[in-house]
N, C-alpha and C positions, 0 to 999 in steps of 0.2 A: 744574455746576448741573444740565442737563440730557444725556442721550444722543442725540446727535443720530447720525442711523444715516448710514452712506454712503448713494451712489445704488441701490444695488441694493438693500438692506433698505429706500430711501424706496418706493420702486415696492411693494413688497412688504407695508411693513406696511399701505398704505391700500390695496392690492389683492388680490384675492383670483386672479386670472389672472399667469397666466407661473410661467414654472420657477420651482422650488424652488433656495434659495442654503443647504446645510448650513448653513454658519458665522451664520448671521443667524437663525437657525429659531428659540433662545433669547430673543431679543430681540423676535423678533413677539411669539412670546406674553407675555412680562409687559408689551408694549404692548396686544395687541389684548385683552387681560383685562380693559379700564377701556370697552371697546366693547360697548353687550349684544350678545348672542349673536355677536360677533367682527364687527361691519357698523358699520363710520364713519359719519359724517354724510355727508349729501350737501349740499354748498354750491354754486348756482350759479355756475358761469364758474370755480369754485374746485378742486371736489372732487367731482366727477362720475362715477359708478359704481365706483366705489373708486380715481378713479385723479385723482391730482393732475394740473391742467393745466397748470399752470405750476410745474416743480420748480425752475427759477432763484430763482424768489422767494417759494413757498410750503415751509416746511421742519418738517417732521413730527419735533417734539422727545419723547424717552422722558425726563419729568422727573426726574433720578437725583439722589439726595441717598444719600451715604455709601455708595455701591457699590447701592443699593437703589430700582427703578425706584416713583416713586410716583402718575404721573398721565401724560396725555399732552395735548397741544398741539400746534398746528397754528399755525406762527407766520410773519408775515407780513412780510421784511427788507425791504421798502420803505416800507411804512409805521409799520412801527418798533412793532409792537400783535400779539398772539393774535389769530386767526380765531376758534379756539375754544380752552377745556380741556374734556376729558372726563374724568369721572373713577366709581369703583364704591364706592358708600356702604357702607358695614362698621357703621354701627350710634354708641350713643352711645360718647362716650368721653371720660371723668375729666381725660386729659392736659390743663393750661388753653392757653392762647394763649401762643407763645412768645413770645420776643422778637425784636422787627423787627431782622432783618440782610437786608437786600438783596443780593440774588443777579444773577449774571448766569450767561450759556449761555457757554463757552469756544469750545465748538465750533464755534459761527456766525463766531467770527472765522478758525478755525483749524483746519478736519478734526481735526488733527491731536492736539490738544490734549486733555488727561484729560477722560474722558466726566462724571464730577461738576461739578456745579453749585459755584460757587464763590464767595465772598464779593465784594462790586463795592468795590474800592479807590479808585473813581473816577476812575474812567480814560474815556475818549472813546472811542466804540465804532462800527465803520464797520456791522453789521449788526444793532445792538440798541439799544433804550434805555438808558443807564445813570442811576445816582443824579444827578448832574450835573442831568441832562436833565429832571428834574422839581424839582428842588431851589428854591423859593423863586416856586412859580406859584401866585400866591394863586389862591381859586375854583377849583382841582380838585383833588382826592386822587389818589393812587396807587391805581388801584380793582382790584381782584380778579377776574379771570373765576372762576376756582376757591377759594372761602373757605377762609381758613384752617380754621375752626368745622366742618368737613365733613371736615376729617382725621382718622382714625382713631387713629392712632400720632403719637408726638412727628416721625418724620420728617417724617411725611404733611404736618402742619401746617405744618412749618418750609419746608418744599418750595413749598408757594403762594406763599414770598416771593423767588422768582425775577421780574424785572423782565419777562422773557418769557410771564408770567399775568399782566401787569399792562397796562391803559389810562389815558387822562389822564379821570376821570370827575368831574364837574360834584360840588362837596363835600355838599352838600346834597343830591342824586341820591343819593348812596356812604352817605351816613348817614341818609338818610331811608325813602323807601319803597325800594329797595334792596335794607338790608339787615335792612328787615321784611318782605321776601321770601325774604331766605335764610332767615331764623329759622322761619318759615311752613314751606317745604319740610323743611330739617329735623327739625322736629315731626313731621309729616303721616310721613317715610321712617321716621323712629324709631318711632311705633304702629303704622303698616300695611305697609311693605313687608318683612313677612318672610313668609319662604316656606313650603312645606310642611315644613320640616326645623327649623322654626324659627330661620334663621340671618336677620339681618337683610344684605340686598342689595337696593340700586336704582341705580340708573345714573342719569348726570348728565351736562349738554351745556351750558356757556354759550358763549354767544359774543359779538363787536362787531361794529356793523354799523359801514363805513367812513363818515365824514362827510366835508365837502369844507374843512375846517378841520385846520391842525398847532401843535399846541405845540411854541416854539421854533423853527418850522420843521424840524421834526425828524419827531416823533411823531403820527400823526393823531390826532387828536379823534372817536372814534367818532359819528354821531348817534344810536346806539340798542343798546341791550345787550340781551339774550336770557337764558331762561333755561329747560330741560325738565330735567323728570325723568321715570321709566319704571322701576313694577316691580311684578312677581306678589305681591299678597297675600292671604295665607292666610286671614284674619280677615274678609276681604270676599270670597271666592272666585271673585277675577277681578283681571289687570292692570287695574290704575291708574297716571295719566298725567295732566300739567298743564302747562303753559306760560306765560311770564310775558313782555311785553316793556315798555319802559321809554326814552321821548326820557331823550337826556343832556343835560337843560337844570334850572338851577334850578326852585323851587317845583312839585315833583311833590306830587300826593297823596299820605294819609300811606298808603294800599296800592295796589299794582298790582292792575289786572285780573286772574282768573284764566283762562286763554285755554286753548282746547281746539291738541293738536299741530296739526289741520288748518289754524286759522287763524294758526297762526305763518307755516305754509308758504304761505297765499295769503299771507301780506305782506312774507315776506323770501325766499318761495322754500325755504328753506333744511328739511331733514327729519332730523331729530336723532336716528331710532330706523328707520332704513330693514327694509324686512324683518322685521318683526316685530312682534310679537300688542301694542302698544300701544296702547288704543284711542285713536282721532283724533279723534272726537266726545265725549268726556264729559270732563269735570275733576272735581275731585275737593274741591268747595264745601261738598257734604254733608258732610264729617267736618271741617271747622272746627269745629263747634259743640263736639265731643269735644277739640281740645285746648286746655290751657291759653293764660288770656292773656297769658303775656310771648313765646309766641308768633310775637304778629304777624297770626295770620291774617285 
């Protein structure tokens, strides 16, 4: 399902200090490519100046589907949930919505185990959620940190449906204002974030904030999901930047606020775009009007 690196490539890929490992240099880079300008998030108590603080329990996955790295995660084996995915927008794309097969990570049970992501036969998992585990909870979805709709390529797509991008999110939350917030961002990255070369690129950060609730006793219940995007566009000549956040509780409005980076940070701490020209004061409300309505905005 995913690559999940030994301990010297974990230090490495969320760090930018300490020695260089040959054997692992490959591997930063098609992970730190989904990072802009190569700089992780910063999550309090979590992921602090590039360096995870707890590597027993927080495990930095290269989401690999068919030999091919397609996103990255930051995933959390005790509470059974993504911290975050991050991932680098490539534009629109024709490919539709595969079909749902549930994935799980190999690795987290087993270093050793093939680095692909791999089909969840339903099996009971000591470091992951599997199908099982969500199987028959009325009131919540299997909810996406990283949307399918946001992949590029048929892998890309098919890659979000690792159990390890997935939380227990409130059904109504997942299908309401949600995911007419992804529709929103995506719009907004497909008009303006291209760049001077005309290539479309933006970057993207979701995350779960933990809640003091488990499904099954198992999985936590996020209280709060997150959402940034960040990127130079040409057509407006200057970086644009927006942030979304969202209680996981039924009867949300039918949109989310649109939040500047800085006040995601006064409220969850957390800074999705460290180091770099993202402005933290403006959102990006004005160009609603320019895209269409199914939308969302």
């Amino acid at each position: 399902m995913l690559r999940l690196p030994p301990l010297a490539a974990l230090v490495l890929l969320f760090s930018s200090i300490g020695p260089s490992v040959a054997e692992v240099v490959p591997l930063i880079a098609q992970c730190q490519q989904f990072f802009l300008q190569n700089n992780p998030p910063e999550i309090p108590g979590i992921l602090v100046g590039g360096n995870i603080l707890n590597q027993n329990r927080y495990k930095p996955i290269c989401q690999t589907l068919a030999s091919t790295v397609t996103f990255v995660t930051l995933y959390d084996i005790t509470n059974k949930i993504p911290v975050f995915s991050a991932y680098k927008y490539n534009g629109i794309s024709l490919v539709p919505r595969p079909k749902t097969i549930w994935k799980i990570e190999p690795q987290l049970e087993n270093p050793n185990n093939n680095a692909n992501m791999r089909k969840d036969n339903g099996g009971v998992y000591n470091n992951q959620a599997g199908t099982k585990d969500y199987n028959n909870q009325q009131g919540f979805d299997r909810g996406h940190l990283l949307p399918s709709c946001y992949g590029f390529s048929q892998d890309d797509k098919k890659s979000t449906f690792t159990l390890t991008n997935i939380v227990p999110q409130v059904d109504t939350f997942n299908q309401g204002s949600w995911s007419n917030m992804e529709n929103c961002v995506k719009c907004i990255m497909d008009l303006y974030c291209v760049n001077n070369n005309g290539v479309t690129e933006g970057y993207v950060v979701i995350g779960a904030q933990p809640g003091n609730n488990f499904l099954k006793n198992k999985m936590n219940i996020p209280s709060m999901l997150w959402s940034a995007f960040c990127c130079y566009s040409h057509s407006q000549g200057m970086w644009i930047a927006s942030a979304y956040l969202g209680d996981n509780i039924p009867n949300q409005p039918v949109h989310l606020p649109t939040q500047t980076l800085t006040y995601l940070t006064s409220q969850l701490g957390s800074v999705p775009f460290p180091a770099s020209q993202c402005p933290p004061m403006t959102v990006v409300t004005h160009l609603y009007p320019t895209v269409a309505p199914q939308c969302q905005c």
